[in-house]
KOLGU-4560 file (N, C-alpha, C; in nm, 3 decimals, padded with zeros to 5 digits):
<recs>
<n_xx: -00.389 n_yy: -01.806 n_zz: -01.049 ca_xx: -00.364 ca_yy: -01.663 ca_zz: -01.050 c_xx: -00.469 c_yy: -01.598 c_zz: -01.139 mol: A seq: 1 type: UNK>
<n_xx: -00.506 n_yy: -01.506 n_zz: -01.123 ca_xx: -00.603 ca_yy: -01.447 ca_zz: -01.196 c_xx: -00.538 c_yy: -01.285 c_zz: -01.262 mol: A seq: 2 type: UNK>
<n_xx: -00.594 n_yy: -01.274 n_zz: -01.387 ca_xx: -00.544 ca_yy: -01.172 ca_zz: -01.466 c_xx: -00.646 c_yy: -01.028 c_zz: -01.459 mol: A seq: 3 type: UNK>
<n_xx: -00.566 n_yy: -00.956 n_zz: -01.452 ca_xx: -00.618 ca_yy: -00.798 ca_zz: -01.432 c_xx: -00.576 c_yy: -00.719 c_zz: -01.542 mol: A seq: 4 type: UNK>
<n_xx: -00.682 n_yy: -00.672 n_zz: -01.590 ca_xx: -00.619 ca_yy: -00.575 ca_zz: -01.692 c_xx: -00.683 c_yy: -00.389 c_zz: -01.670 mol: A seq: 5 type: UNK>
<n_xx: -00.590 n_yy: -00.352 n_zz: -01.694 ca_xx: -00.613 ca_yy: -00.196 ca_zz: -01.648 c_xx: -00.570 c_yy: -00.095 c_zz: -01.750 mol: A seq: 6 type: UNK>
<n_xx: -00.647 n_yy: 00.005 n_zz: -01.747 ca_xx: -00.599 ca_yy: 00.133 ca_zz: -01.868 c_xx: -00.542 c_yy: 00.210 c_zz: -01.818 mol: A seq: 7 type: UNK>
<n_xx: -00.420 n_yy: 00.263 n_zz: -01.822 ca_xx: -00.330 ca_yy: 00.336 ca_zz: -01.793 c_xx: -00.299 c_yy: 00.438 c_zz: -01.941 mol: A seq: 8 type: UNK>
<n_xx: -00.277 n_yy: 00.573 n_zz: -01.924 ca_xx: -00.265 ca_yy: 00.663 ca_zz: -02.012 c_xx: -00.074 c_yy: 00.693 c_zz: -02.037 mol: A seq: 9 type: UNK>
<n_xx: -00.043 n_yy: 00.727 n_zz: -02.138 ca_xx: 00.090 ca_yy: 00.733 ca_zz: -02.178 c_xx: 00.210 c_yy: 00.714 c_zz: -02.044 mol: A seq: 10 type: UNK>
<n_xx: 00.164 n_yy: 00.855 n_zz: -01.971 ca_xx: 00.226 ca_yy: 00.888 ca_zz: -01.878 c_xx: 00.301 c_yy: 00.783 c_zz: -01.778 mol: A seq: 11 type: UNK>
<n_xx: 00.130 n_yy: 00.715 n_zz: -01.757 ca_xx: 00.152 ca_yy: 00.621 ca_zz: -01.626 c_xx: 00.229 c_yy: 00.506 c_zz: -01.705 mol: A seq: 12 type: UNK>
<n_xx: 00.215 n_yy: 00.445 n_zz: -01.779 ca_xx: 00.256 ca_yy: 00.319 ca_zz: -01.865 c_xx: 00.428 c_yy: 00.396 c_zz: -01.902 mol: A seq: 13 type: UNK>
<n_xx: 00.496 n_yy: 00.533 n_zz: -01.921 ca_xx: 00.612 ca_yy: 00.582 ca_zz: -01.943 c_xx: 00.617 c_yy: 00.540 c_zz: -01.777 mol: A seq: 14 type: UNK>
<n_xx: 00.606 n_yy: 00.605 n_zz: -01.679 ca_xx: 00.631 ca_yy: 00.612 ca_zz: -01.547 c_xx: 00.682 c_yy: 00.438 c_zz: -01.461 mol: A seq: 15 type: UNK>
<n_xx: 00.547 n_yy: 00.378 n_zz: -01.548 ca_xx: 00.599 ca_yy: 00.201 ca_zz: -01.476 c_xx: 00.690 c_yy: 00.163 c_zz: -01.537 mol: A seq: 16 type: UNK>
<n_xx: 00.731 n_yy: 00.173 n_zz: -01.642 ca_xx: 00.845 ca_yy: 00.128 ca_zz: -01.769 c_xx: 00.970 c_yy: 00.184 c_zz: -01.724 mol: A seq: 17 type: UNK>
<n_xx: 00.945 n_yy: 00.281 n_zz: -01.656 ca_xx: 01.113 ca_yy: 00.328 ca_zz: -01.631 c_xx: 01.135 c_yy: 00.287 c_zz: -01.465 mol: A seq: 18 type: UNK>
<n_xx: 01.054 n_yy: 00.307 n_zz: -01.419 ca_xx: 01.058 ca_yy: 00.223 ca_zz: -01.257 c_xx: 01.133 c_yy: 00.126 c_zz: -01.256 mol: A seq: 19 type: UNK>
<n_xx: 01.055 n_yy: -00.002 n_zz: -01.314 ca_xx: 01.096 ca_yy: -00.115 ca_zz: -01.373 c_xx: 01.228 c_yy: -00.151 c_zz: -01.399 mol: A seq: 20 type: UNK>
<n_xx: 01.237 n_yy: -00.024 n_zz: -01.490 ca_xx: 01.405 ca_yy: -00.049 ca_zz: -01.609 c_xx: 01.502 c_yy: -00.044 c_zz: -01.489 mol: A seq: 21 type: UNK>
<n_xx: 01.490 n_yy: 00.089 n_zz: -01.416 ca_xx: 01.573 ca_yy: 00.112 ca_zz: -01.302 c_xx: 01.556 c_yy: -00.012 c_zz: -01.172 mol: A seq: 22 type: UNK>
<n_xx: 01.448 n_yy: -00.109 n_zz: -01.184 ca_xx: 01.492 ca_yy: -00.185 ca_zz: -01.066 c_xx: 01.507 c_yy: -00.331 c_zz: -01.122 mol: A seq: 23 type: UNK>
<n_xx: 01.523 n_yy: -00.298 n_zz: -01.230 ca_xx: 01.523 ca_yy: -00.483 ca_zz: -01.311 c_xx: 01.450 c_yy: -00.572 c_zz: -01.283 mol: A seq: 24 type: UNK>
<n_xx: 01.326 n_yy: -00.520 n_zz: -01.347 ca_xx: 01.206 ca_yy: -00.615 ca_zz: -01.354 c_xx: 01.102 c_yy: -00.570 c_zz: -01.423 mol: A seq: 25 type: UNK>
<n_xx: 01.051 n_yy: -00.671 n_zz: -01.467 ca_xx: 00.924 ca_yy: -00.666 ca_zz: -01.588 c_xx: 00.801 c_yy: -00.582 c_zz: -01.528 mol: A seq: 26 type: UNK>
<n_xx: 00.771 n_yy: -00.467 n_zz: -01.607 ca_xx: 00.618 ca_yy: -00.417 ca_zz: -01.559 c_xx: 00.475 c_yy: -00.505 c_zz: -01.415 mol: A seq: 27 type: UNK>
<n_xx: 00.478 n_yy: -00.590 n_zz: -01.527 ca_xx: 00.385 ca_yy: -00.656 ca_zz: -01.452 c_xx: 00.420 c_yy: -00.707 c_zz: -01.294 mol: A seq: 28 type: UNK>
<n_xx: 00.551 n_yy: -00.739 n_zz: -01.267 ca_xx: 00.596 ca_yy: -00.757 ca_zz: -01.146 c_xx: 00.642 c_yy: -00.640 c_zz: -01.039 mol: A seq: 29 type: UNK>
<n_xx: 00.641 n_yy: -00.540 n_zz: -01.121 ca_xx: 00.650 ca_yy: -00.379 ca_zz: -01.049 c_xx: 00.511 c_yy: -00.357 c_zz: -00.997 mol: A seq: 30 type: UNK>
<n_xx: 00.448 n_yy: -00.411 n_zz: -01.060 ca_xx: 00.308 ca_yy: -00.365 ca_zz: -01.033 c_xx: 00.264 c_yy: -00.477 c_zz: -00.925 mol: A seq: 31 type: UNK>
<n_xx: 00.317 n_yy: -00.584 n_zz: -00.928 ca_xx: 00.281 ca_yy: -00.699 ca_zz: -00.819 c_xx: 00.354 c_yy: -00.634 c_zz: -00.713 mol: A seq: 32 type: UNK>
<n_xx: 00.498 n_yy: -00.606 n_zz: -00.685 ca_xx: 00.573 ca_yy: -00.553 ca_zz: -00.576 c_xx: 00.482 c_yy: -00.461 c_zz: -00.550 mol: A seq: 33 type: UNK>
<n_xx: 00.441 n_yy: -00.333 n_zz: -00.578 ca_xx: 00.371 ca_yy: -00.236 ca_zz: -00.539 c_xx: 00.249 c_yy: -00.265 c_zz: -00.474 mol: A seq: 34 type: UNK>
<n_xx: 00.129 n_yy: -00.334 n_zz: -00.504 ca_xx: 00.044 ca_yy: -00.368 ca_zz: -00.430 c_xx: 00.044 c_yy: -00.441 c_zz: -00.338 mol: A seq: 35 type: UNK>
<n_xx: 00.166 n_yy: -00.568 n_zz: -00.306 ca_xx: 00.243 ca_yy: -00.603 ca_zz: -00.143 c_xx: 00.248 c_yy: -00.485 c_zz: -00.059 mol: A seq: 36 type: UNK>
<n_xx: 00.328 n_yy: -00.405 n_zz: -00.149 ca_xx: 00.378 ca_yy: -00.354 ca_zz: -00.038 c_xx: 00.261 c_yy: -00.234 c_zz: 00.023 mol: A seq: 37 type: UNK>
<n_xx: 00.179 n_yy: -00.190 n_zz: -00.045 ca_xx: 00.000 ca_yy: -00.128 ca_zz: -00.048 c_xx: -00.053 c_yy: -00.245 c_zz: 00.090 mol: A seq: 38 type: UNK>
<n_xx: -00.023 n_yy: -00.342 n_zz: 00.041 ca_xx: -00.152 ca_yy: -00.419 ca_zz: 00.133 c_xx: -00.073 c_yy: -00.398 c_zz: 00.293 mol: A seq: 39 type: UNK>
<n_xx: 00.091 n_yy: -00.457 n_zz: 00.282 ca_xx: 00.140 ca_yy: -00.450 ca_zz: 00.400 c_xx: 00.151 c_yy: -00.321 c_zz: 00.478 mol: A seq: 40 type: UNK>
<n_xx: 00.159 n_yy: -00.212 n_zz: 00.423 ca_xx: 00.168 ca_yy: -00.088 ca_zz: 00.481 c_xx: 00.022 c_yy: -00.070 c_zz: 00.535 mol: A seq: 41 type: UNK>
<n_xx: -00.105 n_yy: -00.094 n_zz: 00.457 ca_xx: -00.206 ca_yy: -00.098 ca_zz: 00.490 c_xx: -00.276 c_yy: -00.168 c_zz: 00.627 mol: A seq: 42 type: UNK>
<n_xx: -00.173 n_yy: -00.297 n_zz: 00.642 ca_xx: -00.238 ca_yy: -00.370 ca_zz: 00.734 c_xx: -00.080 c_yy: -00.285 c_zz: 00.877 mol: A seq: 43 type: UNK>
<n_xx: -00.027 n_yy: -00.245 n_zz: 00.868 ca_xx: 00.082 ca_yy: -00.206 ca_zz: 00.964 c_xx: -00.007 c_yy: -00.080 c_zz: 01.023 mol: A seq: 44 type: UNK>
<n_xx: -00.013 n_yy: 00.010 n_zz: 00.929 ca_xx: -00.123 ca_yy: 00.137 ca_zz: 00.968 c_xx: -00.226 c_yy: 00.083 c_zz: 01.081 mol: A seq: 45 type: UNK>
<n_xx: -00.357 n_yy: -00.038 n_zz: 01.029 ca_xx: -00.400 ca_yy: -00.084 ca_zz: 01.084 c_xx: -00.387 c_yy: -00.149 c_zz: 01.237 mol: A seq: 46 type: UNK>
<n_xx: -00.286 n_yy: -00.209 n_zz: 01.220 ca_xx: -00.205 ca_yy: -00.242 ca_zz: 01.321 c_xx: -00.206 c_yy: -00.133 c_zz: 01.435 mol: A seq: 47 type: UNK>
<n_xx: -00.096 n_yy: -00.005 n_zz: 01.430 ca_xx: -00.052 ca_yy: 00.059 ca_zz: 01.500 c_xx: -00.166 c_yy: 00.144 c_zz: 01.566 mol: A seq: 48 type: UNK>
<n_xx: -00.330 n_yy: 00.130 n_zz: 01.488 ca_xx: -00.427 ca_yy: 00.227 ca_zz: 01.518 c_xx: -00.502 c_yy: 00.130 c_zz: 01.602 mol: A seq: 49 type: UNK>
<n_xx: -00.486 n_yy: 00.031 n_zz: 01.594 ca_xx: -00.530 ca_yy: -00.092 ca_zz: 01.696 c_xx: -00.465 c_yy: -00.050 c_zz: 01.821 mol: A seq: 50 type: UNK>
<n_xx: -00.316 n_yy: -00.030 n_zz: 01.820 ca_xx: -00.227 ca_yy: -00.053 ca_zz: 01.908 c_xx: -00.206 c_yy: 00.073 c_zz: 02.004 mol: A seq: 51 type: UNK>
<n_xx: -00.278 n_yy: 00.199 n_zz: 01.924 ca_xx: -00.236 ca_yy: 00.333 ca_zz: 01.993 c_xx: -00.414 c_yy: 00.343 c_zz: 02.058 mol: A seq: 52 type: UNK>
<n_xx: -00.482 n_yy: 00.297 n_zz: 01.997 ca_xx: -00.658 ca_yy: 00.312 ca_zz: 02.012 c_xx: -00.679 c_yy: 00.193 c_zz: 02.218 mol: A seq: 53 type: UNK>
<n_xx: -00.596 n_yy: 00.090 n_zz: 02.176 ca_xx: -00.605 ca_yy: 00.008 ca_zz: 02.292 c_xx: -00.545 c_yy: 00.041 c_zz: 02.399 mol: A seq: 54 type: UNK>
<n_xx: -00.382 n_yy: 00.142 n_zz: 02.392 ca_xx: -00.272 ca_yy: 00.196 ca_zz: 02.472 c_xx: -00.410 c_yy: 00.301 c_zz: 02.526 mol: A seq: 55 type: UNK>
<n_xx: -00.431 n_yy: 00.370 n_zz: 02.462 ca_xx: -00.549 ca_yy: 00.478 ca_zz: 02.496 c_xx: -00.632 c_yy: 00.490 c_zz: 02.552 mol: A seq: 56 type: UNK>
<n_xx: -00.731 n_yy: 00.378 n_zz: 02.541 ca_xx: -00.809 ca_yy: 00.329 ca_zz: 02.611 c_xx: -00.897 c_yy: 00.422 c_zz: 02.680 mol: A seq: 57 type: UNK>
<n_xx: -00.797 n_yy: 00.405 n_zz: 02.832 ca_xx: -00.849 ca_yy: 00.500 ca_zz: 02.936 c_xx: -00.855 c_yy: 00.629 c_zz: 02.936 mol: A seq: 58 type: UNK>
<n_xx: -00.737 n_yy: 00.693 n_zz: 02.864 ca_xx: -00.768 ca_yy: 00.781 ca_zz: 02.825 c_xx: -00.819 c_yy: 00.896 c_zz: 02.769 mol: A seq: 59 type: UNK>
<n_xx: -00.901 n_yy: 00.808 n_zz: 02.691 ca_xx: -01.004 ca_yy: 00.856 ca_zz: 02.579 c_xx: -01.133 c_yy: 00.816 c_zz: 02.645 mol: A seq: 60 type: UNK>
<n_xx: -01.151 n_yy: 00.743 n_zz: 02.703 ca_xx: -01.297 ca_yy: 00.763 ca_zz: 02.837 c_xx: -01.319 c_yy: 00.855 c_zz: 02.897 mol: A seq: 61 type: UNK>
<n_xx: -01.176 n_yy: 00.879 n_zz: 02.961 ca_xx: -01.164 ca_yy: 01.014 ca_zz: 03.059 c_xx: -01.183 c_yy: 01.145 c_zz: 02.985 mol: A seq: 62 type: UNK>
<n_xx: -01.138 n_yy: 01.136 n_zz: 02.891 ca_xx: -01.189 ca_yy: 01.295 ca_zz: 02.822 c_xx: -01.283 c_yy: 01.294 c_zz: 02.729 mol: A seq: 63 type: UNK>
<n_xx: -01.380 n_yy: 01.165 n_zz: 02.758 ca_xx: -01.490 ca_yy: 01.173 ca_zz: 02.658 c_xx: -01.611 c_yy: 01.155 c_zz: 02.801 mol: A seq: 64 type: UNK>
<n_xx: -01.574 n_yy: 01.210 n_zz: 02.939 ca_xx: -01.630 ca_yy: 01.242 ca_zz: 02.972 c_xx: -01.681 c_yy: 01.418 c_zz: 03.051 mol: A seq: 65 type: UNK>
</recs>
């Protein structure tokens, strides 16, 4: 595993601390949940623009002519 360290200003470091408190779990693992779920939403987006771009297809020929 490799370690990341990041500067966060009062706010944000108050903001992850109470996230946390409210979902019972340590900072650092709020911050692991959050970027899962960043990557998976990221690759679903991806996904669906694959999926609406290929449905399309023909469509988008026809009025790109």
């Amino acid at each position: 595993m490799t370690t990341l360290t990041i500067a966060l200003d009062e706010q944000q470091l108050h903001h992850l601390q109470d996230a946390a408190r409210v979902l019972g779990v340590e900072v650092e693992e709020l911050v692991r949940m959050s970027i899962d779920e960043y990557c998976a939403r990221r690759q679903l987006v991806q996904q669906a623009t694959e999926y609406v771009l290929a449905k399309n297809a023909e469509l988008y020929r026809r009025l790109a002519r």
